[in-house]
N, CA, C and O atoms as a MOPAC input file, in Angstrom:
PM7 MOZYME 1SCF
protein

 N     89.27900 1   -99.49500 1    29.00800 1
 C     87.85600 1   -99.70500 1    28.80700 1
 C     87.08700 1   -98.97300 1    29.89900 1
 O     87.50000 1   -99.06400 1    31.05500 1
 N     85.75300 1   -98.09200 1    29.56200 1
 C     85.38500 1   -97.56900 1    30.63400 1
 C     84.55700 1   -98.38400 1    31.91800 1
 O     83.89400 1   -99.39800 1    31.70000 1
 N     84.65300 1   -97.99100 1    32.80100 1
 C     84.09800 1   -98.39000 1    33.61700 1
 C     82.29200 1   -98.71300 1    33.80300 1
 O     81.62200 1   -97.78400 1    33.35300 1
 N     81.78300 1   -99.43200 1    34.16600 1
 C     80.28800 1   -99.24800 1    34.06300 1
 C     79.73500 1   -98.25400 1    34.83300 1
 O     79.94900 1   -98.07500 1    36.03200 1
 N     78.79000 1   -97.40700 1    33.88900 1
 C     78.47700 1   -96.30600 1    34.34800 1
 C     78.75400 1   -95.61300 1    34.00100 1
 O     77.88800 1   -94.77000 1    33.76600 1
 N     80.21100 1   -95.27300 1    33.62500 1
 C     81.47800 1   -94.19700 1    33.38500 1
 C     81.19600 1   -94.06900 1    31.63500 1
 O     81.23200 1   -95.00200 1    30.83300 1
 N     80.96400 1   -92.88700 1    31.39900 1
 C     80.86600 1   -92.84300 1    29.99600 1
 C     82.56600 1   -92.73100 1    29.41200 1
 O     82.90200 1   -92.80700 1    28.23000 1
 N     83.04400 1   -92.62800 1    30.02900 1
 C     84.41500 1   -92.69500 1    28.61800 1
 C     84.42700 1   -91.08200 1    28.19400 1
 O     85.54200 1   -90.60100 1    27.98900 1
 N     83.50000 1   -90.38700 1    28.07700 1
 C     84.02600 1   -89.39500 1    27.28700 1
 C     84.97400 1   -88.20600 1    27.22400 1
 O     85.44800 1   -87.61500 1    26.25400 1
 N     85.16800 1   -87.95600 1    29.02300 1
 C     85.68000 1   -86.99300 1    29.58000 1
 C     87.44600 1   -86.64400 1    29.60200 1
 O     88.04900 1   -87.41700 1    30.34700 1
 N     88.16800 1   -85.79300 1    29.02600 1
 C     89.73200 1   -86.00500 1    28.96500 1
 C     90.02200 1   -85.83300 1    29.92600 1
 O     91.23400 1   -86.03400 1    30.01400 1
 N     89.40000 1   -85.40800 1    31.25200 1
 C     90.11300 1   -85.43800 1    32.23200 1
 C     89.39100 1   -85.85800 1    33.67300 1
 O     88.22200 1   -85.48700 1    33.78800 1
 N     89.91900 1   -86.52700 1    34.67800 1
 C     88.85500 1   -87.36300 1    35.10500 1
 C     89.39700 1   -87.02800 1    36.50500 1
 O     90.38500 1   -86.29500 1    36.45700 1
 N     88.91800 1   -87.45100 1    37.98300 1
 C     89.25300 1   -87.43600 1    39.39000 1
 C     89.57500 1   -89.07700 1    39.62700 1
 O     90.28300 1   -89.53100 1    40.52600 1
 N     88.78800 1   -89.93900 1    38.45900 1
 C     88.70200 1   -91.51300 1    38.69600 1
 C     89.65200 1   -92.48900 1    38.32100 1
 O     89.93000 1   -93.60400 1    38.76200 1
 N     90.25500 1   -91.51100 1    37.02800 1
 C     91.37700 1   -92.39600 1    36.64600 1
 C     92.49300 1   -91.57500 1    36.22600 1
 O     92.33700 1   -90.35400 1    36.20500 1
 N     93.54300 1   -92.06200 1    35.90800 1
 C     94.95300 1   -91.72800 1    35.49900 1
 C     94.46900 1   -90.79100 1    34.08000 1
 O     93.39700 1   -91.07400 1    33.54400 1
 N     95.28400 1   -89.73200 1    33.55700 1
 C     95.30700 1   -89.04100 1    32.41700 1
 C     96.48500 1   -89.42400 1    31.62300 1
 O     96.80400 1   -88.70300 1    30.67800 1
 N     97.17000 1   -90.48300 1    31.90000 1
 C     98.55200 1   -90.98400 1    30.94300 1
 C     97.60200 1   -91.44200 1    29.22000 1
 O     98.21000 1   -91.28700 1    28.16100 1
 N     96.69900 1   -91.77300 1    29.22400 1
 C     96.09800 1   -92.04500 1    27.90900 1
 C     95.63300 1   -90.94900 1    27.20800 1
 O     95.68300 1   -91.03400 1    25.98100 1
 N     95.32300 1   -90.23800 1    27.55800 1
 C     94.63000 1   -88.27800 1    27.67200 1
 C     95.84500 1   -88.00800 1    27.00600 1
 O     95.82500 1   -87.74600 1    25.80300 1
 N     97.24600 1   -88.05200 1    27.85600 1
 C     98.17400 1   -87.35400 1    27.03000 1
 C     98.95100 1   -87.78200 1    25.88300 1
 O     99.59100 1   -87.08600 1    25.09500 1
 N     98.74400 1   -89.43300 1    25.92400 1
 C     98.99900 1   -90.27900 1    24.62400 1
 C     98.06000 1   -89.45400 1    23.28400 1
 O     98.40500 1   -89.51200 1    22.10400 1
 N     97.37500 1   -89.03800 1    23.56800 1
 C     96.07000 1   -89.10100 1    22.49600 1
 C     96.81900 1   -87.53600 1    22.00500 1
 O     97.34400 1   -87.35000 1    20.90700 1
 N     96.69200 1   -86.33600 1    23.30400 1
 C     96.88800 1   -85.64500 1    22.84500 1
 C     98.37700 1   -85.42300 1    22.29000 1
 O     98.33200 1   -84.50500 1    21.47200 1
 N     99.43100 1   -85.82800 1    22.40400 1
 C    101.06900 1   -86.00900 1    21.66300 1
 C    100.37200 1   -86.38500 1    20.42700 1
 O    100.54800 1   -85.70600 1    19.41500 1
 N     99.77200 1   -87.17800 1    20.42100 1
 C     99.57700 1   -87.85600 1    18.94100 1
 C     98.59500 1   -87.03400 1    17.87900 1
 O     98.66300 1   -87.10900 1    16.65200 1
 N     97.83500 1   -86.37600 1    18.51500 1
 C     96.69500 1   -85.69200 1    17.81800 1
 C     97.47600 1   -83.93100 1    17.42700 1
 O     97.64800 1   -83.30800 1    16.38000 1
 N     97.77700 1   -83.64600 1    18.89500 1
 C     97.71900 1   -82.25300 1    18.43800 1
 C     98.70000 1   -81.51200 1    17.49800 1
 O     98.46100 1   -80.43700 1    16.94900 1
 N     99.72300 1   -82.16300 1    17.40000 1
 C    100.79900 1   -81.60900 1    16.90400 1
 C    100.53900 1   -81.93300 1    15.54400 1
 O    101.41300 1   -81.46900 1    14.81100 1
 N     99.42400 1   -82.72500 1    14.78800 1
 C     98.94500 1   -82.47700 1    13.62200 1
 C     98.14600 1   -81.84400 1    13.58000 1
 O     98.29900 1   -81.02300 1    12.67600 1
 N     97.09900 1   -81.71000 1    14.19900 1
 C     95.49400 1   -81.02700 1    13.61100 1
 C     95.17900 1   -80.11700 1    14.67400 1
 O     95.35600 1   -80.45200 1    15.84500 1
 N     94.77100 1   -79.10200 1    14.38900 1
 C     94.24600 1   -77.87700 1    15.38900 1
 C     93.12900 1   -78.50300 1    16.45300 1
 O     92.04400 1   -78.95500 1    16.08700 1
 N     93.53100 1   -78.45700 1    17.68000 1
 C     92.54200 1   -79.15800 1    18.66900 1
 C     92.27700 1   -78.12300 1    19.87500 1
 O     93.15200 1   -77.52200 1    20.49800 1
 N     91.09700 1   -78.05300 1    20.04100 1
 C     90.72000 1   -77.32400 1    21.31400 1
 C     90.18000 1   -77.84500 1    22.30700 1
 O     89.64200 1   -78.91300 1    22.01300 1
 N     90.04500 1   -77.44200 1    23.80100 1
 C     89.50200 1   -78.01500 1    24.87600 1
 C     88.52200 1   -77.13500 1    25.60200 1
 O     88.74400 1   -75.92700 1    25.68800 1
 N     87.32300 1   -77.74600 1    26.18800 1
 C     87.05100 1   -77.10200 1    27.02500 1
 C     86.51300 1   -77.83400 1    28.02600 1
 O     85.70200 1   -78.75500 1    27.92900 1
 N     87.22700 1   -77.17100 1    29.41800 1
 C     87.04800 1   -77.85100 1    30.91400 1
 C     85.36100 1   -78.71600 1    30.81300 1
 O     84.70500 1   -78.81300 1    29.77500 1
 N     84.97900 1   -79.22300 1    32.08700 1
 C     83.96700 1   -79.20500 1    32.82600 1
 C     83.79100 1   -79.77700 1    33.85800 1
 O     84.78000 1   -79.70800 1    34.58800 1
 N     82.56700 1   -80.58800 1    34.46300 1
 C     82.66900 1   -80.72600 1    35.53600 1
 C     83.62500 1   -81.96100 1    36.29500 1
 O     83.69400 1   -82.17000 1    37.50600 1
 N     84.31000 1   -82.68000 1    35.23400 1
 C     85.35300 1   -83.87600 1    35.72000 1
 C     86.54700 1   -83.13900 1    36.31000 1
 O     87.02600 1   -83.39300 1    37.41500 1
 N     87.02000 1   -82.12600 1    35.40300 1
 C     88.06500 1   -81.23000 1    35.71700 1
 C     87.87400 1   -80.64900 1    37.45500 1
 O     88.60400 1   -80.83700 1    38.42800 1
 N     86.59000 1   -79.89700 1    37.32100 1
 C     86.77500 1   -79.44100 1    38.47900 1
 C     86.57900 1   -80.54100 1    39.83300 1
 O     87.00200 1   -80.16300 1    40.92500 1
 N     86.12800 1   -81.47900 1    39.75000 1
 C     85.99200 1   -82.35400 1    40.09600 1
 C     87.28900 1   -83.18400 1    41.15500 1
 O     87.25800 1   -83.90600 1    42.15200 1
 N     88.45100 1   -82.54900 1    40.20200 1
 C     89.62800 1   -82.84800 1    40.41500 1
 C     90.60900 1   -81.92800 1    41.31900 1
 O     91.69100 1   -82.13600 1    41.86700 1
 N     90.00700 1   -81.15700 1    41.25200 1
 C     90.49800 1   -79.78100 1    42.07200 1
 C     92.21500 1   -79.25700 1    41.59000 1
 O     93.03200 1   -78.53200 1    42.15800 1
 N     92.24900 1   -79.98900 1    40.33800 1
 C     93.42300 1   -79.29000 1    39.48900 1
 C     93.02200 1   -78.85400 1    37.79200 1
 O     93.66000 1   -79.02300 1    36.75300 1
 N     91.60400 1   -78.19500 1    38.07600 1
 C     91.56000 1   -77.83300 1    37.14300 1
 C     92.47800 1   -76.66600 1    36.18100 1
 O     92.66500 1   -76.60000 1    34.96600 1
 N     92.78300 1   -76.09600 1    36.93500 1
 C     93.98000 1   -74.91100 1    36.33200 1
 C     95.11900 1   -75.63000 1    36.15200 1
 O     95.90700 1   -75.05900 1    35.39700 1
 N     95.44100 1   -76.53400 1    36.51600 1
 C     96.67300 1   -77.26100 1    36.04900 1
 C     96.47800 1   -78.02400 1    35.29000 1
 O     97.48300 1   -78.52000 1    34.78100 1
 N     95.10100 1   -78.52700 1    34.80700 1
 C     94.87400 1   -79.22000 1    33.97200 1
 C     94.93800 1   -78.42900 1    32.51100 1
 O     95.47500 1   -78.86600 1    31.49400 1
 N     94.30600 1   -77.24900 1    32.65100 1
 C     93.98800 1   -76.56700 1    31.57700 1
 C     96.21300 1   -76.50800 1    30.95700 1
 O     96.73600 1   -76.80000 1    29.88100 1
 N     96.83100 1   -75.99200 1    32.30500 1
 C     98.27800 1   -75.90600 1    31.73500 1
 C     98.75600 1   -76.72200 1    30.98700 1
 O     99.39300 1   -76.45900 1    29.96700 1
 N     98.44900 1   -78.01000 1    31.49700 1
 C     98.69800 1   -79.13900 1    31.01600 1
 C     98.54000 1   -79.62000 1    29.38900 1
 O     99.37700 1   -80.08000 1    28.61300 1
 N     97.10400 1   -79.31000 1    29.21800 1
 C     95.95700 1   -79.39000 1    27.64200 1
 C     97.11100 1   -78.45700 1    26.79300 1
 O     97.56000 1   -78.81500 1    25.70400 1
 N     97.55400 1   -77.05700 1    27.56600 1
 C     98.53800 1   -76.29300 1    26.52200 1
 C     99.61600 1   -76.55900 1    26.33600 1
 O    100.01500 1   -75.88000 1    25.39000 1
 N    100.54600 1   -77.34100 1    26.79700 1
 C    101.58900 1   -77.76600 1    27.19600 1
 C    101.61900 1   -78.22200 1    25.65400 1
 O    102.51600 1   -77.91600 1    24.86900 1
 N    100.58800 1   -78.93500 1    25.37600 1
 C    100.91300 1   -80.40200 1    23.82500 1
 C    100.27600 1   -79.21200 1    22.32400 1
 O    100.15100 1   -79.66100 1    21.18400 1
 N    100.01200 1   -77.98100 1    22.62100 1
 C     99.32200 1   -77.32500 1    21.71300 1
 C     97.98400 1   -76.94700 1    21.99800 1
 O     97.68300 1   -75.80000 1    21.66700 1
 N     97.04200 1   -77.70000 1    22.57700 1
 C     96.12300 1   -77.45100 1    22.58700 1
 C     95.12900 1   -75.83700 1    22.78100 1
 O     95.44800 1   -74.94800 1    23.57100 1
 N     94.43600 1   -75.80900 1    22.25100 1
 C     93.92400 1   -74.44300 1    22.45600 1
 C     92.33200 1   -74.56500 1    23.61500 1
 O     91.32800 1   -75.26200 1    23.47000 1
 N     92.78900 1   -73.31000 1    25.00500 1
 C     91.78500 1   -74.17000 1    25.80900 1
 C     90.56900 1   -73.20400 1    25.67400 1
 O     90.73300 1   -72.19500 1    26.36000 1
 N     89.64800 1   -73.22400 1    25.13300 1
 C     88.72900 1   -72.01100 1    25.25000 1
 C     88.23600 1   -72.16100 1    26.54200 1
 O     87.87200 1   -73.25800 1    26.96400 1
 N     88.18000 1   -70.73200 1    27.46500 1
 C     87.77600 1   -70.33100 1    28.38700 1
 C     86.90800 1   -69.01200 1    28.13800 1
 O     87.24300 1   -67.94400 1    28.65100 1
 N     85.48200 1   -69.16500 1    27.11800 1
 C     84.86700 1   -67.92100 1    26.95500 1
 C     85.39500 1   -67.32800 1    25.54000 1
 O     85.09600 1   -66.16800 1    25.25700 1
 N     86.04700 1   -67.97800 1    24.79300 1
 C     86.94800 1   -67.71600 1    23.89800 1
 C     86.28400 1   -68.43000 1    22.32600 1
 O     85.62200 1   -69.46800 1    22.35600 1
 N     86.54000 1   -67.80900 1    21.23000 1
 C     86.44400 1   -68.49700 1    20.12100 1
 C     87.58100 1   -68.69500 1    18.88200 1
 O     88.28900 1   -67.78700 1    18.44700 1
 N     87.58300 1   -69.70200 1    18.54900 1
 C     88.92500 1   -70.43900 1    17.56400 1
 C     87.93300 1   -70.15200 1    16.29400 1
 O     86.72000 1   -70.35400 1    16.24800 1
 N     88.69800 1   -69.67800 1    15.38200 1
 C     88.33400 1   -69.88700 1    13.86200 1
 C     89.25600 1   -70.73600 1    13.09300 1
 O     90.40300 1   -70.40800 1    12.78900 1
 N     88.54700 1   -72.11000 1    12.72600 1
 C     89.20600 1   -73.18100 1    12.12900 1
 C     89.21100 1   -73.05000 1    10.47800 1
 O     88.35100 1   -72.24600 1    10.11500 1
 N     89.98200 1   -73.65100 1     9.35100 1
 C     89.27000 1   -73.64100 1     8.41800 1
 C     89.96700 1   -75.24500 1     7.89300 1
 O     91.05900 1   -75.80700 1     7.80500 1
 N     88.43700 1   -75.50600 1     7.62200 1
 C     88.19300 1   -76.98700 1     6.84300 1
 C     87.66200 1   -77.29000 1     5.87200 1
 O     86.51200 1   -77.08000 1     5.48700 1
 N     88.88400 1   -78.04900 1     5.21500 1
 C     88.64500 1   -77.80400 1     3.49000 1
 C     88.22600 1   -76.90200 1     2.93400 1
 O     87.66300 1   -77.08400 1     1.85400 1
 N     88.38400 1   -75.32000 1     3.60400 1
 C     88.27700 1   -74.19600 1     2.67000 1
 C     87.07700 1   -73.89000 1     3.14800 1
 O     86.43500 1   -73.17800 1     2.37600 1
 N     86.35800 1   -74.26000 1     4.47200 1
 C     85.55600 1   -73.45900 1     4.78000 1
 C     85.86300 1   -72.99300 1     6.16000 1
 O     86.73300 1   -73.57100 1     6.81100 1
 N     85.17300 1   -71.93700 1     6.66700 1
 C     85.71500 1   -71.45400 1     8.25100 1
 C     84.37600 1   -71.57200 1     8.94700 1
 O     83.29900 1   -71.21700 1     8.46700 1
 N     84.58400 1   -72.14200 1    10.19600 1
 C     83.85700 1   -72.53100 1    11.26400 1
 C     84.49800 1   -71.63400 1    12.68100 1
 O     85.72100 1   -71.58300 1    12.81100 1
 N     83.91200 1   -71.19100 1    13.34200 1
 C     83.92200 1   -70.61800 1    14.23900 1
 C     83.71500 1   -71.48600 1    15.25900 1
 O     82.55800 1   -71.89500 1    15.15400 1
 N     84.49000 1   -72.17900 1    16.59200 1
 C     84.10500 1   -72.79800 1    17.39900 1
 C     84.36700 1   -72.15400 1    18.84100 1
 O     85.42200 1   -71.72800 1    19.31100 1
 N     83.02300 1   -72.21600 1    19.42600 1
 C     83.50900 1   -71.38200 1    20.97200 1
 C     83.16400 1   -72.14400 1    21.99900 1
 O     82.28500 1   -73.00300 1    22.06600 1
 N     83.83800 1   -71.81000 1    22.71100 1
 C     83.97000 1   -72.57300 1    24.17300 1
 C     83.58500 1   -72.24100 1    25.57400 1
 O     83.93900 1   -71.07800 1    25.77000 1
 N     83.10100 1   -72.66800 1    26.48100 1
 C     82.24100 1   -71.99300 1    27.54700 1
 C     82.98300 1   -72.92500 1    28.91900 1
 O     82.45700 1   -74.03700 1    28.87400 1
 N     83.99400 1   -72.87100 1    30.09300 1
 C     84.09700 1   -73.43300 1    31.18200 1
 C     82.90100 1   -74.09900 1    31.75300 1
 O     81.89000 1   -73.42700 1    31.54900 1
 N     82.67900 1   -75.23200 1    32.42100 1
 C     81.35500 1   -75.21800 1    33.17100 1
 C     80.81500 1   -74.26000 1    34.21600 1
 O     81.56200 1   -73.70100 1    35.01900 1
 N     79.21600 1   -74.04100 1    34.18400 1
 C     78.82300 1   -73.03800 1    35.29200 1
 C     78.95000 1   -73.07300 1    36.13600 1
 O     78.39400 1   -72.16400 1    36.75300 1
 N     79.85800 1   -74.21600 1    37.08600 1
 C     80.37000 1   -74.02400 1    38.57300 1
 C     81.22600 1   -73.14400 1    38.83500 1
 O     81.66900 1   -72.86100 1    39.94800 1
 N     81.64800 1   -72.40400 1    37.23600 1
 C     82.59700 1   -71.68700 1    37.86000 1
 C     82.40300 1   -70.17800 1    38.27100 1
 O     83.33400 1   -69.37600 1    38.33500 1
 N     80.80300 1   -69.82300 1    38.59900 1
 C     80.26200 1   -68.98200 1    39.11100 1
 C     79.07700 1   -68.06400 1    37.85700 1
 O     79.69500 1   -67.42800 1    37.00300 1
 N     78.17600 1   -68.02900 1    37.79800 1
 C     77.09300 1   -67.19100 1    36.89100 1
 C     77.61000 1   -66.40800 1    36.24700 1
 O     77.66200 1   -66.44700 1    35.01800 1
 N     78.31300 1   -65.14500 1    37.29200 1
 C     78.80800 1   -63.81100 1    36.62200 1
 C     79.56800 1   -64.19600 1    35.83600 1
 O     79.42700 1   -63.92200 1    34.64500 1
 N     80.67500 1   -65.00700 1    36.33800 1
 C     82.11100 1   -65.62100 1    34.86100 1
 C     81.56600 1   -66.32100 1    33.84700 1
 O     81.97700 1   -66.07100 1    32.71300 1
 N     80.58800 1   -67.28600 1    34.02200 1
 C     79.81100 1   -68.04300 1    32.95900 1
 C     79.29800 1   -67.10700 1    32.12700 1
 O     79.86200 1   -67.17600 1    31.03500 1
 N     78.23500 1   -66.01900 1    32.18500 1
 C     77.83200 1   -65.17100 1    31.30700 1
 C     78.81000 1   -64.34200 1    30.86400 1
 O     78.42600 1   -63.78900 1    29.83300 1
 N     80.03800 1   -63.96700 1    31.22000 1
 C     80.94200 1   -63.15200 1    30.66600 1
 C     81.85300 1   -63.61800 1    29.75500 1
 O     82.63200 1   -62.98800 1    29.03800 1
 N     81.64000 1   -64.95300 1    29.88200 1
 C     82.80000 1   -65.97600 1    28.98000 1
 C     81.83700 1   -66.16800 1    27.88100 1
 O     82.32800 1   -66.09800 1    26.75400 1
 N     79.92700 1   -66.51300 1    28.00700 1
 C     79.22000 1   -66.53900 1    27.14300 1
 C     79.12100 1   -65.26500 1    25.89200 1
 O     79.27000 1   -65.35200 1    24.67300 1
 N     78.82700 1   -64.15900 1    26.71700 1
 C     79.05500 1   -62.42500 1    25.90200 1
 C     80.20000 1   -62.43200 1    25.37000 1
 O     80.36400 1   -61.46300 1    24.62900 1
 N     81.07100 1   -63.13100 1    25.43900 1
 C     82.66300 1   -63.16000 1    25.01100 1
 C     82.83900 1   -63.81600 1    23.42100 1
 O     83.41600 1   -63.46700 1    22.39100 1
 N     81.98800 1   -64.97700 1    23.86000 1
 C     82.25500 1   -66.06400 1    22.56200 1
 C     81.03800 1   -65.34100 1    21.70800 1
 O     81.00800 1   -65.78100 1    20.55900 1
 N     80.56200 1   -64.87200 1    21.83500 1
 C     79.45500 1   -64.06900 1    20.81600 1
 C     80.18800 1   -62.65800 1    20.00200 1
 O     79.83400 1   -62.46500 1    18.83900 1
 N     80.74200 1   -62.13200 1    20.34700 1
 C     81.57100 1   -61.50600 1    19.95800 1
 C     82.18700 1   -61.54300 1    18.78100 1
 O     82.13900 1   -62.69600 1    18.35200 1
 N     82.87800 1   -60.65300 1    17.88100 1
 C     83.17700 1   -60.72200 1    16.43300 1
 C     82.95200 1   -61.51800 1    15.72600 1
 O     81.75500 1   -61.51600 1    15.43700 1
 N     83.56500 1   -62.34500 1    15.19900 1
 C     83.06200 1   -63.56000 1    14.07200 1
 C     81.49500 1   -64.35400 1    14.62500 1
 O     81.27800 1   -64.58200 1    15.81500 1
 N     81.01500 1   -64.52200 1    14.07800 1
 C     79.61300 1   -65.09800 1    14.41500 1
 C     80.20000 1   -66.78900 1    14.68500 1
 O     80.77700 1   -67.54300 1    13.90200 1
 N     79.79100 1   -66.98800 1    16.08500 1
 C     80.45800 1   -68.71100 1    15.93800 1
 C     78.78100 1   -69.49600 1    15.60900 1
 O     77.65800 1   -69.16400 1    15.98800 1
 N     79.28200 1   -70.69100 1    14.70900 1
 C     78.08000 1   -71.58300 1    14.79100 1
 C     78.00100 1   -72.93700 1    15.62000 1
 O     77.05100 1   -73.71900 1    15.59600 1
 N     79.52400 1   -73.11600 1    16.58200 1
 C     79.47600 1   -74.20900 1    17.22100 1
 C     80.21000 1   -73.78100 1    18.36000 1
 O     81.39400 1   -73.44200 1    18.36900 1
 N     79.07100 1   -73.83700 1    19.74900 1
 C     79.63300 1   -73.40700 1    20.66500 1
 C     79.42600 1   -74.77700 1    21.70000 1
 O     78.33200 1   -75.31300 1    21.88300 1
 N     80.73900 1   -75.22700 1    22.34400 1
 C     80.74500 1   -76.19100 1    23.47900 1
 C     80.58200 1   -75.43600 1    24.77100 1
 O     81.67200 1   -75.01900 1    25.16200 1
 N     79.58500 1   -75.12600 1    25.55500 1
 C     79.85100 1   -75.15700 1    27.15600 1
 C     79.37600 1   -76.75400 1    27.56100 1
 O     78.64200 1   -77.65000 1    27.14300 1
 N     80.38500 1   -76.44100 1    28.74700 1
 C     80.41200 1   -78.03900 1    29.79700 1
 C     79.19200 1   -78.21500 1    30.03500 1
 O     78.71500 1   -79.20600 1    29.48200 1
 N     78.30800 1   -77.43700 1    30.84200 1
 C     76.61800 1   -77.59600 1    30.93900 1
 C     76.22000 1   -76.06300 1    30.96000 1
 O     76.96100 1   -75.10700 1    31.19000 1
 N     74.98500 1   -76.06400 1    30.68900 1
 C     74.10300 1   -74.82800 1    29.79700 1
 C     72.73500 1   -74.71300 1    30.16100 1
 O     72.18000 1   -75.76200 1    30.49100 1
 N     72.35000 1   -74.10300 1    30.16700 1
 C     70.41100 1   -73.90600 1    29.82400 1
 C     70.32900 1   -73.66000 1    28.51700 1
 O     70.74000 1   -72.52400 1    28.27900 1
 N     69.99900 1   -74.19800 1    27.62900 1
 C     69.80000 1   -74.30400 1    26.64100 1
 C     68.98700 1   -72.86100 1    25.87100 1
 O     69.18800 1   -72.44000 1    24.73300 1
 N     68.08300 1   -72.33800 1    26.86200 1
 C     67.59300 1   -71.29100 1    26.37100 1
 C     68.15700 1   -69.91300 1    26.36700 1
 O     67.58300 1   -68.91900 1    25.92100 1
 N     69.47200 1   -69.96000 1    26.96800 1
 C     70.35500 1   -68.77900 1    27.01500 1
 C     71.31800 1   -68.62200 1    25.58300 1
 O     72.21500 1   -67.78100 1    25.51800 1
 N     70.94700 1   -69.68600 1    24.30100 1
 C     71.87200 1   -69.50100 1    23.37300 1
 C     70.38400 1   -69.07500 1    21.89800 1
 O     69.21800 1   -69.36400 1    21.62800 1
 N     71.39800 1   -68.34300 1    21.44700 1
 C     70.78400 1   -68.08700 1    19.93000 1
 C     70.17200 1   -69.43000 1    19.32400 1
 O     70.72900 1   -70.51200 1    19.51400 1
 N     68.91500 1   -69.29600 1    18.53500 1
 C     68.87300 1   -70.64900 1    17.86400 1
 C     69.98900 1   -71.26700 1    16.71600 1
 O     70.27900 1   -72.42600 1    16.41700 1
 N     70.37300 1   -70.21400 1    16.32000 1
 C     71.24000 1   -70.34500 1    14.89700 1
 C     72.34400 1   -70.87900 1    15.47400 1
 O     73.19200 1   -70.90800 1    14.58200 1
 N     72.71200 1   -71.23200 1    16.28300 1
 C     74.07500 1   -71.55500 1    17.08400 1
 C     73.87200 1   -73.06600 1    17.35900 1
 O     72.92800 1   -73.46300 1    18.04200 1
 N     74.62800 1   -73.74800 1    16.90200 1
 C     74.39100 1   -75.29300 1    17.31800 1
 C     75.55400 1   -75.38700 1    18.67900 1
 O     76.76200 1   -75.16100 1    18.61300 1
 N     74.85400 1   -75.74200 1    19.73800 1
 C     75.17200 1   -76.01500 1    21.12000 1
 C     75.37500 1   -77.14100 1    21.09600 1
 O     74.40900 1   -77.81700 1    20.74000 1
 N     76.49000 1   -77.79300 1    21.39700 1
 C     76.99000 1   -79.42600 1    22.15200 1
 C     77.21500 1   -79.08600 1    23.52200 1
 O     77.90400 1   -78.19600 1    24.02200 1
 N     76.21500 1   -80.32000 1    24.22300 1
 C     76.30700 1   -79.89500 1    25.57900 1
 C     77.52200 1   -81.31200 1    25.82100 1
 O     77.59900 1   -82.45800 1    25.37800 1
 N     78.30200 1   -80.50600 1    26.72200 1
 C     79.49000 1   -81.97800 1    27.02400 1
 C     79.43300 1   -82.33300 1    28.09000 1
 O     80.13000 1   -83.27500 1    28.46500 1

């Protein structure tokens, strides 16, 4: 149960254990195409690169600037992924110019964003 305060939402945390993180993901990924992308809990932790190893370890796909083309029930969605911007401007915008790139994505996750740096047509989840 999360803690008060603590939203619960984050797979990877500095506050608590990830043994449930990897329950979820054994159980999830090895059926359904799942992707990750870092942010600021990860780095938070100062094993974020081992975390990301970790996310691949069970399947997972980690976008770092990167885009997955899924298809559900016969339609294709483009989902792209953005590291959080702590991990320096220049890499943030190069991972952003990245996921824009060939297939047009319509659902892009970065960890945190300015909102006015994305296309409107692009539905942004800020995580």
């Amino acid at each position: 149960m999360p803690r008060p305060g603590h939203d619960g939402g984050d797979m990877a945390d500095c506050l608590r254990s990830h043994e449930r993180t990897g329950q979820l993901m054994a159980a999830v990924a090895c059926r359904y195409p799942c992707c990750y992308v870092s942010g600021n809990h990860e780095l938070r932790t100062g094993e974020a690169d081992r975390l990301k190893e970790w996310f691949r370890s069970f399947g997972v796909v980690v976008l770092q600037g990167q885009a997955m083309l899924l298809s559900v029930r016969g339609q294709r969605l483009c989902v792209g992924g953005l590291d959080d911007r702590r991990i320096g401007e220049k890499e943030w915008d190069r991972q952003l110019e990245s996921c824009r790139g060939g297939e047009k994505c319509r659902l892009l996750f970065p960890a945190a964003f300015p909102p006015a740096r994305f296309d409107p047509s692009v539905s942004v989840i800020g995580i």
